[in-house]
GUDO-22026 format. One line per 5 residues: number of its first residue (from 0); for each residue x, y, z of C-alpha. Coordinates in Angstrom, 1 decimal. Layout:
N
NUM = X,Y,Z | ...
***
This chain:
637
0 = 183.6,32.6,162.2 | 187.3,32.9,163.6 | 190.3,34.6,162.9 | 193.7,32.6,161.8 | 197.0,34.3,162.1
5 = 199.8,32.5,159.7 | 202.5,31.1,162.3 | 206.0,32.2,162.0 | 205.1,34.9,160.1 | 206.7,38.3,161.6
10 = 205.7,41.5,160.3 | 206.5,45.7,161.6 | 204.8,46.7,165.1 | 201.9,48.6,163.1 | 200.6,45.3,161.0
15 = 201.1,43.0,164.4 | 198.8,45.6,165.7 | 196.4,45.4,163.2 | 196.1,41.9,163.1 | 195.5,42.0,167.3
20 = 192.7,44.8,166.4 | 191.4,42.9,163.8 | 190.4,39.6,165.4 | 188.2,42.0,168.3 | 184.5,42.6,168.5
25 = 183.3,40.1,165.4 | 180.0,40.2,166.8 | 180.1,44.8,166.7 | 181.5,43.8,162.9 | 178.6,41.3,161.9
30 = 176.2,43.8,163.3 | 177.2,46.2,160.6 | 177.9,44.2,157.8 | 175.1,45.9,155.9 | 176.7,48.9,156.5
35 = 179.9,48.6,155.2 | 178.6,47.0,152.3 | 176.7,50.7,151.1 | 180.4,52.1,152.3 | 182.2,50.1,149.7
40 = 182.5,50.9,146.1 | 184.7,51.1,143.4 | 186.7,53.5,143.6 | 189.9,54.0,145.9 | 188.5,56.0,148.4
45 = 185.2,56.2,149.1 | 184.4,59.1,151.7 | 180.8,58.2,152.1 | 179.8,58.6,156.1 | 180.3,55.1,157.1
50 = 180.4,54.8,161.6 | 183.9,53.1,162.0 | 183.5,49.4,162.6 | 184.7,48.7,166.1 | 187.9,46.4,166.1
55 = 187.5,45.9,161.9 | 190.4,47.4,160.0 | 190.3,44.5,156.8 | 187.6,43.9,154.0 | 187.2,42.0,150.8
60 = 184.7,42.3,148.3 | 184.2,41.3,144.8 | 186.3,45.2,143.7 | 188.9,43.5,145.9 | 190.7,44.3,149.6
65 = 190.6,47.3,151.4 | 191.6,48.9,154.7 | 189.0,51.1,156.9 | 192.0,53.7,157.9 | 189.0,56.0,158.5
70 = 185.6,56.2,159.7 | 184.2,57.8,156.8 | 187.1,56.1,154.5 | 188.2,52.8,152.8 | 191.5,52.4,150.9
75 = 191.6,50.2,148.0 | 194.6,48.0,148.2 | 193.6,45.9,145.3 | 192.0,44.6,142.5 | 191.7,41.3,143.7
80 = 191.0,39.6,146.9 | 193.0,36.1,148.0 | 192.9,34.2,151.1 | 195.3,31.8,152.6 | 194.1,27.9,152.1
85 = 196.8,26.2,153.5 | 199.9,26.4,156.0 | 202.2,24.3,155.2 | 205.5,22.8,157.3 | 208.1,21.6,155.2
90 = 210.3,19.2,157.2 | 213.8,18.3,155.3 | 214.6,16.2,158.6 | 217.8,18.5,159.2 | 215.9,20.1,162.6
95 = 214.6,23.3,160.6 | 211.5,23.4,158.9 | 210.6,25.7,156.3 | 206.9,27.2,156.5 | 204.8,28.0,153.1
100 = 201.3,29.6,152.3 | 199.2,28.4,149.7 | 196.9,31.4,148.6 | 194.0,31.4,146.4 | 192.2,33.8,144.8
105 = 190.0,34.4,141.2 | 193.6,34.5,139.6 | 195.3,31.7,140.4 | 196.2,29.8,143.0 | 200.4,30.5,144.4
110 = 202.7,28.6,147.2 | 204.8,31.2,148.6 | 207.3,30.9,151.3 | 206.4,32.5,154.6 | 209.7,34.3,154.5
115 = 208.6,36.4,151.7 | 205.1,37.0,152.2 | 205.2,39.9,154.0 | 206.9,41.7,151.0 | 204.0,41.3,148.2
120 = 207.0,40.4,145.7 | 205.1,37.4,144.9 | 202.2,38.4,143.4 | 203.5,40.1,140.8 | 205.7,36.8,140.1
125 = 203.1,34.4,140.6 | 200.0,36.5,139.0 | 201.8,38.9,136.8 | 200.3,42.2,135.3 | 196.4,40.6,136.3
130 = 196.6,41.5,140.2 | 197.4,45.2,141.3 | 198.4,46.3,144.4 | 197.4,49.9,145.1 | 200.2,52.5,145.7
135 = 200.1,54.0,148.3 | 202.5,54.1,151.8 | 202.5,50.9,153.7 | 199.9,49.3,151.0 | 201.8,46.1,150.4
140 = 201.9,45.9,154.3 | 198.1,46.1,154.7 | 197.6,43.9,152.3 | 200.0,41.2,153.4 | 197.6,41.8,157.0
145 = 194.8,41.8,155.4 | 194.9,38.6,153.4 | 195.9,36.8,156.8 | 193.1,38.6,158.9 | 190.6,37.1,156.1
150 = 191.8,34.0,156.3 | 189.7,31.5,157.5 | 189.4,27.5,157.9 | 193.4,27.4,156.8 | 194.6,23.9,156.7
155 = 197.9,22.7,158.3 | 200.1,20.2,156.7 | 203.5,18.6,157.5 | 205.3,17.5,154.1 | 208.5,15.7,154.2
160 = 211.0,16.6,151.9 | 213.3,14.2,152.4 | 213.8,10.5,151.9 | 214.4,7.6,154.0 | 213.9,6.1,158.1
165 = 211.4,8.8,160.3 | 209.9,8.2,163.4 | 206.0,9.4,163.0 | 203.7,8.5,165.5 | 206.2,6.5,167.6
170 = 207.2,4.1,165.1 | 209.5,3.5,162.1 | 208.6,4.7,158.7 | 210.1,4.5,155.4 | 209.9,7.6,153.3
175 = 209.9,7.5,149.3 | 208.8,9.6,146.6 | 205.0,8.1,146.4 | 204.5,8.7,150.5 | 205.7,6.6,153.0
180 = 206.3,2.7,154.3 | 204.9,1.7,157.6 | 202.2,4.9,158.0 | 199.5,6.1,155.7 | 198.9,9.7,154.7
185 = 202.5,10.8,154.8 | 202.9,13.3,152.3 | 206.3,13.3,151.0 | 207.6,15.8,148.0 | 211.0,15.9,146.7
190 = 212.8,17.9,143.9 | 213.0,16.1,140.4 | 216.2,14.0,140.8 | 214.3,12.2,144.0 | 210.9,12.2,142.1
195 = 211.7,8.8,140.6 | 212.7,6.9,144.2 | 209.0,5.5,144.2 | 208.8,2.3,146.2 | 206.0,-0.5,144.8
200 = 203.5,-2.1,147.0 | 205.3,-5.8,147.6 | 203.1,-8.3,145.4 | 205.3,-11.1,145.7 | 208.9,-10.6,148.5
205 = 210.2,-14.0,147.3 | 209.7,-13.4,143.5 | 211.0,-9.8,144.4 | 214.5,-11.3,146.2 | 214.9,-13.8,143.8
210 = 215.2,-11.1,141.0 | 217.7,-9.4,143.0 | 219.8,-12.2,144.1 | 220.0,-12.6,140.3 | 222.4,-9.6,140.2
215 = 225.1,-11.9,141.7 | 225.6,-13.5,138.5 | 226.1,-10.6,136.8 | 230.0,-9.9,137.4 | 232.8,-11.7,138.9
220 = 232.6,-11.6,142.7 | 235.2,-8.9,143.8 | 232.9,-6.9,141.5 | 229.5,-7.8,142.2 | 229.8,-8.5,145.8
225 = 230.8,-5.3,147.2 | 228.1,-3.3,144.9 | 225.1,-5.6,146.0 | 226.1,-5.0,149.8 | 226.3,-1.7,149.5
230 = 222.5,-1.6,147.8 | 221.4,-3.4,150.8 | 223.4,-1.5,153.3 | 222.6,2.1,152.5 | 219.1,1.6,154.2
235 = 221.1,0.7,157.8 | 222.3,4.5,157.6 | 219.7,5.6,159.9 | 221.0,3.5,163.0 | 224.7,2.9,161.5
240 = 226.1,5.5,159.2 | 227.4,4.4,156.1 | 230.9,6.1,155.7 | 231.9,4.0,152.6 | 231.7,5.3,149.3
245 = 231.8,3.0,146.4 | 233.4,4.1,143.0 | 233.1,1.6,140.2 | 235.9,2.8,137.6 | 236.8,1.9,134.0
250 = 236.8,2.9,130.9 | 233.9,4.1,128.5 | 232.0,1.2,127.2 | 232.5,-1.3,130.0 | 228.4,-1.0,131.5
255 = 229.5,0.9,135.2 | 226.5,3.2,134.5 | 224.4,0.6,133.6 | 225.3,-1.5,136.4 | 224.9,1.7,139.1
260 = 221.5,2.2,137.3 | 220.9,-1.6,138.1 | 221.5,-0.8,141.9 | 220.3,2.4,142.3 | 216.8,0.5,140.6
265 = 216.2,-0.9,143.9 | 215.0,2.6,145.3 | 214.4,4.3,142.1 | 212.9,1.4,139.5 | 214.2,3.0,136.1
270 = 217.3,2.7,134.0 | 216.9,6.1,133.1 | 220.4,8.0,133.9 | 217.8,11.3,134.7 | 217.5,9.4,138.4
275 = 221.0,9.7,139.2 | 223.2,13.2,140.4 | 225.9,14.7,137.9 | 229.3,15.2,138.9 | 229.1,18.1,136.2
280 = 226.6,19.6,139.1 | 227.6,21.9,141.6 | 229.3,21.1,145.0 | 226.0,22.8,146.6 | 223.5,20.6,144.4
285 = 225.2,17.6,145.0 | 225.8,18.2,148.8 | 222.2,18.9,149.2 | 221.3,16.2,146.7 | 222.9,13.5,148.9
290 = 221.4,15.2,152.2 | 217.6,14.9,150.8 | 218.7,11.3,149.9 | 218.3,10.1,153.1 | 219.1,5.9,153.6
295 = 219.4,5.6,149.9 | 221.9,4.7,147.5 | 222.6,7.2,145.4 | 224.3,7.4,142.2 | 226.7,10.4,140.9
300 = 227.5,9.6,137.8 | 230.2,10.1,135.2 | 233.1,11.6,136.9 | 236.3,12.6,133.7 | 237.9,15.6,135.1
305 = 238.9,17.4,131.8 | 239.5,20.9,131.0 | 241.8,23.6,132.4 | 243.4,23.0,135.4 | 241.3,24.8,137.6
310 = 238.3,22.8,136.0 | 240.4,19.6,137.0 | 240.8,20.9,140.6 | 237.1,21.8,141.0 | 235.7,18.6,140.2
315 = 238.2,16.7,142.6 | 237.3,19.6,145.2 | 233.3,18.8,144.4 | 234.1,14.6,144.7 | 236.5,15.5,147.8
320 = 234.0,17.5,149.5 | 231.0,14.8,149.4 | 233.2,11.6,150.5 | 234.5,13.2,153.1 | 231.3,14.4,154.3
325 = 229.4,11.1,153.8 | 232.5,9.0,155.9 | 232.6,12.3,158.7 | 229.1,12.5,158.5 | 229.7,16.3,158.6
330 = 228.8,18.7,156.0 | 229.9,22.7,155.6 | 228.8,25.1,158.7 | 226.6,28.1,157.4 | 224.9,31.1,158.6
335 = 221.3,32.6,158.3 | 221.2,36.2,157.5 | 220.7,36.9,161.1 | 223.8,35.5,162.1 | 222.5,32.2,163.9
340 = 223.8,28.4,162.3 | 222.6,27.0,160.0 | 222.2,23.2,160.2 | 225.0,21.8,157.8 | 223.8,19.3,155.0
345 = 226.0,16.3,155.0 | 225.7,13.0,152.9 | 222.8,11.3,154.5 | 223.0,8.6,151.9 | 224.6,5.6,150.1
350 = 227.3,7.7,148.1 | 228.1,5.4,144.8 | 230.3,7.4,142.1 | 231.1,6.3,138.4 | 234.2,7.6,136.4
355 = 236.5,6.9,134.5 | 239.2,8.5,136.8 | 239.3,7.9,140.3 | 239.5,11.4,143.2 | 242.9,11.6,143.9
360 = 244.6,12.1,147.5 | 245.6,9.4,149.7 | 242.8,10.4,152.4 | 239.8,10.5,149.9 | 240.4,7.2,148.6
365 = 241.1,5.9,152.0 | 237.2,7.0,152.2 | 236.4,4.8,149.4 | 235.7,1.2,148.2 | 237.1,0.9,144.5
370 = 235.5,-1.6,142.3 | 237.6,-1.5,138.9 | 235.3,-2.5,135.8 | 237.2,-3.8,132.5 | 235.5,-4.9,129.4
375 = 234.1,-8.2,129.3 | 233.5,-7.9,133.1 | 230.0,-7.9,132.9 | 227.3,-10.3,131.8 | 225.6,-8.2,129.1
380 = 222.5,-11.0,128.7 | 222.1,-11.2,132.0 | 222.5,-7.5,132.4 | 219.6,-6.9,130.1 | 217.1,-9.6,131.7
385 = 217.6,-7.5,134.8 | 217.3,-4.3,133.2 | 213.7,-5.4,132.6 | 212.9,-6.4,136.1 | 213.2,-3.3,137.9
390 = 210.3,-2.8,139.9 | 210.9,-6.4,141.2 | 213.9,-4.9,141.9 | 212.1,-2.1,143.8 | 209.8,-4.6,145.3
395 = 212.0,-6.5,146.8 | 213.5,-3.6,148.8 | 210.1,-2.5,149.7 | 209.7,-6.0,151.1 | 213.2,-5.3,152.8
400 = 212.6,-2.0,154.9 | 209.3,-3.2,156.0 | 211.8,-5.9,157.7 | 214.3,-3.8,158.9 | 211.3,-1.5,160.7
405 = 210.6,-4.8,162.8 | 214.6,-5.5,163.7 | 216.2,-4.5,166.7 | 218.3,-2.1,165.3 | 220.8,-2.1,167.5
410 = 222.6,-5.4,166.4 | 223.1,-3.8,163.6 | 226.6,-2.0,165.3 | 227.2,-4.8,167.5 | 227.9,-6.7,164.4
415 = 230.1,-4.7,162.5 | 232.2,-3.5,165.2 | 232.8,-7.8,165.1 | 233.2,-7.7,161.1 | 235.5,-4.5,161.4
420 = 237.9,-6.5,164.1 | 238.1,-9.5,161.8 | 239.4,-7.5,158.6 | 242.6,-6.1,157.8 | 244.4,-3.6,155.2
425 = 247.5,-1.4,155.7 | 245.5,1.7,155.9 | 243.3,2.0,159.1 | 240.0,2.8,157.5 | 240.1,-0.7,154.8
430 = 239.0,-2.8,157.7 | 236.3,-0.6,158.6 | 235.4,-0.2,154.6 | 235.1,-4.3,154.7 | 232.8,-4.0,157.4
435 = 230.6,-1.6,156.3 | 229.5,-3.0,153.0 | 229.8,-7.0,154.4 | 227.0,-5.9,157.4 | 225.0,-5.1,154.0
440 = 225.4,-8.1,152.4 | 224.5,-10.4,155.8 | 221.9,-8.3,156.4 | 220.2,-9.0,153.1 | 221.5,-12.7,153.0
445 = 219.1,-13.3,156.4 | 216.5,-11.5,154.9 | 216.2,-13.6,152.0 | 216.3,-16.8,154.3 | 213.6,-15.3,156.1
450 = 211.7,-14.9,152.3 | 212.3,-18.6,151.5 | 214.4,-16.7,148.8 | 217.5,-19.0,149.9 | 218.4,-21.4,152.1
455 = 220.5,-20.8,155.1 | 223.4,-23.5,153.6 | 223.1,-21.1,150.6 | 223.2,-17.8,152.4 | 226.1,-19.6,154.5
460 = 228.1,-19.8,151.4 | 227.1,-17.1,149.7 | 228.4,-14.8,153.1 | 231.8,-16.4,152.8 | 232.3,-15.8,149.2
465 = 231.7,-12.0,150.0 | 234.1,-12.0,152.7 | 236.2,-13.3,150.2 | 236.2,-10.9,147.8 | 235.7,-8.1,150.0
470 = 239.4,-9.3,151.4 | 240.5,-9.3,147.5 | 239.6,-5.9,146.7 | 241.3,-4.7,150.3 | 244.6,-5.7,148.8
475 = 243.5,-4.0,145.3 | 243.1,-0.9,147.4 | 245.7,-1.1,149.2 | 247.8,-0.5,145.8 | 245.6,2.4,145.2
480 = 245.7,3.9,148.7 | 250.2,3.7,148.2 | 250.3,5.2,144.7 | 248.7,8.4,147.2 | 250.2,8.4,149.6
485 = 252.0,11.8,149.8 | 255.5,10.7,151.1 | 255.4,8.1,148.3 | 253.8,10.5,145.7 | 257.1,13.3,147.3
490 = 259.6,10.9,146.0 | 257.7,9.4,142.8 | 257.9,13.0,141.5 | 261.5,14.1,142.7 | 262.3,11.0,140.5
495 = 260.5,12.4,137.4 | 262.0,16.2,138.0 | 265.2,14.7,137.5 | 264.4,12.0,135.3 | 262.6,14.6,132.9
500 = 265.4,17.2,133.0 | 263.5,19.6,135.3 | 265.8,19.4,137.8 | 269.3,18.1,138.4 | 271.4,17.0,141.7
505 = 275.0,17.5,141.4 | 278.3,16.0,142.6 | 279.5,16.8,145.9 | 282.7,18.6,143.4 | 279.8,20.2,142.2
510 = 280.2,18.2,139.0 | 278.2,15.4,137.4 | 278.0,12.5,139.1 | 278.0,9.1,138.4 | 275.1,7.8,136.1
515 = 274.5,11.0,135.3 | 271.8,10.7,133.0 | 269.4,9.2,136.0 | 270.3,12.9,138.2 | 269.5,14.9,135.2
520 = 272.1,15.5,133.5 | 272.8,14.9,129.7 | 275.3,15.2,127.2 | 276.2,17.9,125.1 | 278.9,17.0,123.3
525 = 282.1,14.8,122.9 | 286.0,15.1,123.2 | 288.5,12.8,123.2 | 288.1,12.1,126.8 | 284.1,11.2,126.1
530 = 280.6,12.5,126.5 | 280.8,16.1,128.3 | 277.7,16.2,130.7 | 275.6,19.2,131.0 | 273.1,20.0,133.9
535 = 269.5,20.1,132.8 | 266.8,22.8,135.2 | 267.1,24.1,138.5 | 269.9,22.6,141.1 | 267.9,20.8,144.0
540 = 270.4,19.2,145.5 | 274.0,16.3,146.4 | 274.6,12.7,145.7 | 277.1,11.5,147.9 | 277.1,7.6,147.6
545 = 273.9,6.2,148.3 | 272.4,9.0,149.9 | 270.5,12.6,148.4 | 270.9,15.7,150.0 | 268.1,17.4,148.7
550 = 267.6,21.6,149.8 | 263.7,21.5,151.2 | 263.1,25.0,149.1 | 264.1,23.7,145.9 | 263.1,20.6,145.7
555 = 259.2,21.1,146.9 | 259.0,24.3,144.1 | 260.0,21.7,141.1 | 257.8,18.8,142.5 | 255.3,21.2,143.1
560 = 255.1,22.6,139.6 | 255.6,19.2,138.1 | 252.1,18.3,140.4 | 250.6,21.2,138.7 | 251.7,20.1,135.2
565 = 249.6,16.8,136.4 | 246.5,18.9,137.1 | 247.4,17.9,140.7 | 249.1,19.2,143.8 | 251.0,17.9,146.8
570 = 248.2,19.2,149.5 | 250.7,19.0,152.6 | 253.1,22.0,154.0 | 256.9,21.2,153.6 | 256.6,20.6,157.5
575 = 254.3,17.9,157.3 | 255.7,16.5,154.4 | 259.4,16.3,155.4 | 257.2,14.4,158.9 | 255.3,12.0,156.8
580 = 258.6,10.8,155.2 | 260.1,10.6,158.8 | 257.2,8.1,160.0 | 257.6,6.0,156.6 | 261.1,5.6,157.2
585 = 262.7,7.8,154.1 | 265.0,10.1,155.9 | 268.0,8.4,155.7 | 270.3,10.4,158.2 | 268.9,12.8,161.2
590 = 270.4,15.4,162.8 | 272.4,15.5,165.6 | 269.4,17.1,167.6 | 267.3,14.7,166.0 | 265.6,17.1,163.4
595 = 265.0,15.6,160.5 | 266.2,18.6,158.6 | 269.5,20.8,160.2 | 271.9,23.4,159.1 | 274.8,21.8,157.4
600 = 277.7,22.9,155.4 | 278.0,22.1,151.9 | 279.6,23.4,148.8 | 277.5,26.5,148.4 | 277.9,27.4,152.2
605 = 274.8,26.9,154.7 | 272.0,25.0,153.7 | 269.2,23.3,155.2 | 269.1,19.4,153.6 | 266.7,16.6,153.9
610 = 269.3,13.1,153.8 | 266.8,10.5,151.3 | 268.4,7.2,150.2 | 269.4,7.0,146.7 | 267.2,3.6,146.0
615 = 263.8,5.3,147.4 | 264.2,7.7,144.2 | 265.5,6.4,141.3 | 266.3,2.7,140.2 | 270.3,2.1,139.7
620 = 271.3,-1.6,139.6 | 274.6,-0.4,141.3 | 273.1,1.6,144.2 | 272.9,-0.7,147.6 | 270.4,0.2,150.6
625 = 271.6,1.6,153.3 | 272.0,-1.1,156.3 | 271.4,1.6,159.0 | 270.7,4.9,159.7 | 274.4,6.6,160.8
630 = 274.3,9.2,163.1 | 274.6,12.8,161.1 | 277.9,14.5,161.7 | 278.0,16.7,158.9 | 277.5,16.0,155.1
635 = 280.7,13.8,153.9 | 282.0,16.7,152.0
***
């Protein structure tokens, strides 16, 4: 009959000594057994003349646990005895496991973190006002010792917490919801959004693909191409990370949910929206969410900033937060109590978003694949055929990672390095975007030769129809990625200051100048001479021909709080925004030291100005571009 000390478990110098004393001389304690059980009665104390039991400090009887502090007394700690049935090892896959007891007793039965055993918090919370715990000094310690002293044939278990490619026992495995692919025995347990990713035994792979291939006719191609890769490509994460997010976007009504539901079937096989995240979740849930979700695709669903400002703000800080960290494959640094890191929780899976808005800022959606949904997009009967096939759906990605566990994994960046050297786009991440979700649809393509799903003429055409429309919706985002970028968005909004009378620029006179109304100014009144012009807001700056003399100061404050009115913000310092305008080529003349901004003398004495060209900022048929950049010798007035 042995001893079993809980590991991990720390408690003060005098219960690690009691557990050392306790675990000596079991044959002395077996030897009087007898006696202790005349010594033991119902009562706190019992003072009968008992001989102390050499190396025994712990007992349980049916009156419940008590400590031999002396030989001729037992303490009651209390009313109930419980041992420890199981040690569990949690194992998230982040390189920290958690540790848990499972404790039994007449009362119930109570998992309770190993962190916060030795306090006896618990029991109150687990068995309420039916278990009593003695008072007395250092009781709940001697208790918490005691029920590990008593312990005996514990069990140990490894659960996995997490989904998605482990190694375990030297090879590949496949973790879901209902245990794992490629071992047996794996316990896996996840929180109830991952309950519902529960992979199907494959009863059929070629009936399975087939259902699946169906979803190609369900949308035009630069639609339906892009989201089926990415289904098939989020399982690669483990040996290529996936840093594309998808986004489908449209209005209400058009079937996006229904259609991320679709995808997100072949890991979770329901429709129901209760399998996919919330953007109305916090940043935490989701982060941790999408770390648990390990080689999946996972939907976040219904993104419509609304609300105050700040309520605006947070949500595009909550979707900022996870793209980033899926595409840097980097999550938040944090601290245990004890000052040590913490391993950060980053996007381990297949991020796809829904919305009817899109996160803003030129570097987020750089980060992500837009696929823009409008009504009568979709193919609503053949939507609902598929709706009802979802565990073929399931099955057919079941059938898929027990392929993937036999591949050499390797080729799998080999090949989209190739993919991500034949693309193009004006930002630097589009061609790498491409890549990513086309190594998904080849991928699945070859796997559904392999099935006798399609024919390799078929899979040859359907691959170049992908690349296709993969290269269509690069140019689509290209549009998207220059309506943020933040020189562009700088001079989009100096327009509207003085377009909407926020602002105004004046005449090198310092009176109105010519076409007034588009520098905001407007009239007044009349004479007999005409219209008498009158300024509108705050002065930002000159127009001297076809150039704008804009003071830095000024003219960030007014875009700024035009940005805010907008529920947005321009997220760059006036340094790096006066540079970003530099490299696109806005800053019509430099200074003499080649600064972009310099001291120069105008009509209100000595001012810093930034030189843009007229035609970058507002449209006037009259205004010509300039044919060079001149050399800055002072402001022509």
């Amino acid at each position: 009959m042995g001893r079993y000390i809980g590991a991990g478990w720390i408690g003060c110098d005098e219960v690690k000594r009691a557990l050392q004393e306790a675990v000596k001389d079991w044959d002395d304690h077996r030897k009087t057994l007898d006696t202790l059980e005349r010594a033991l009665q119902d009562g706190e104390h019992n003072p009968a003349s008992v001989e102390q039991l050499p190396g025994v400090r712990y007992a349980a009887r049916a009156g419940g646990m008590y400590w031999l502090r002396k030989r001729d007394e037992a303490v009651r700690l209390s009313n109930f005895t419980a041992y420890i049935t199981e040690d569990l090892k949690l194992d998230d896959g982040s390189g920290e496991t958690r540790r848990e007891y499972v404790i039994e007793n007449s009362i119930g039965r109570a998992r309770v973190p190993v962190k916060v055993y030795p306090t006896m918090r618990w029991v109150a919370e687990e068995w309420g006002t039916l278990a009593k715990i003695t008072v007395g000094h250092n009781h709940e310690k001697h208790l918490a010792a005691a029920i590990v002293d008593l312990s005996e044939d514990v069990k140990l278990r490894t659960i996995y917490t997490h989904l998605g490619w482990r190694k375990i026992g030297g090879r590949w495995c496949y973790l879901h919801a209902g245990g794992a692919i490629g071992a047996e025995g794996v316990e896996v347990q996840v929180g109830d959004t991952l309950a519902q990713f529960v992979l199907p035994q494959v009863t059929d792979v070629r009936a399975a693909v087939l259902a699946s291939l169906d979803i190609l006719t369900l949308a035009p191609p630069q639609i339906i191409y892009p989201l089926w890769g990415a289904i098939y490509r989020a399982p690669l994460g483990e040996w290529v990370p996936m840093t594309t997010s998808v986004w489908l976007a449209g209005r209400s009504g058009v079937r996006k949910t229904a259609m991320a539901l679709l995808a997100q079937a072949h890991f979770a096989p329901s429709v129901d929206a209760r399998s996919a995240a919330n953007w109305s979740s916090t940043a935490n849930a989701n982060e941790r969410i999408a770390f648990l979700a390990k080689d999946t695709l996972m939907l976040f669903d219904d993104f419509a900033p609304h609300g105050t400002p700040q309520d605006v703000q947070r949500l595009h800080g909550a979707a900022e937060r996870l793209i980033r960290g899926a595409a840097n494959r980097a999550g938040r640094a944090r601290m245990n109590s004890d000052a040590t890191l913490r391993a950060a929780m980053y996007p381990r899976c297949g991020v796809l978003g829904t919305g009817e808005d899109i996160p803003r800022g030129h570097s987020m959606r750089a980060r992500v694949l837009v696929i823009e949904i409008k009504g009568g997009d979709v193919d609503i009967a053949t939507l609902t055929a598929l709706q009802a096939k979802t565990n073929l759906l399931a099955e057919a990605m079941s059938g898929y990672l027990s392929w993937l566990a036999a591949q050499d994994q390797g080729a799998f960046a080999k090949r989209q390095k190739e993919l991500r050297a034949l693309a193009s786009g004006t930002h630097t991440r589009t061609p790498e975007n491409i890549a990513v979700i086309q190594l998904g649809v080849e991928t699945a393509l070859r796997f559904a030769v392999e099935v006798a799903a399609l024919s390799a003429p078929e899979a040859e055409a359907h691959k170049r129809q992908s690349w296709e429309a993969l290269k269509a919706l690069a140019a689509a985002q290209d549009h998207l990625l220059n309506s943020e970028n933040p020189a562009q968005r700088f001079l989009d909004l100096i327009g509207s200051v003085l377009s909407s009378g926020q602002g105004h620029v004046a005449s090198t006179e310092g009176g109105h100048p010519q076409h007034a109304s588009a520098f905001g100014w407007c009239v007044g009144a009349y004479d007999e001479d005409g219209p008498i012009w009158r300024a509108q807001g705050r002065r930002i700056g000159w127009v001297k021909d076809e150039n704008l003399y804009l003071e830095p100061e000024a003219t960030f404050s007014e875009v700024q709080k035009l940005a805010a009115a907008q529920h947005a913000t321009i997220a760059l310092s006036q340094t790096a925004l006066w540079r970003r305008l530099d490299e696109a080529g806005k800053i019509a003349i430099r200074g003499e030291d080649d600064h972009i901004a310099t001291k120069v003398r105008t009509v209100d004495g000595r001012k810093r100005a930034i030189c843009l060209r007229v035609a970058d900022v507002v449209e006037l048929p009259e205004t010509k571009s300039a044919a060079s950049q001149p050399k800055f010798d002072g402001l022509p007035f």
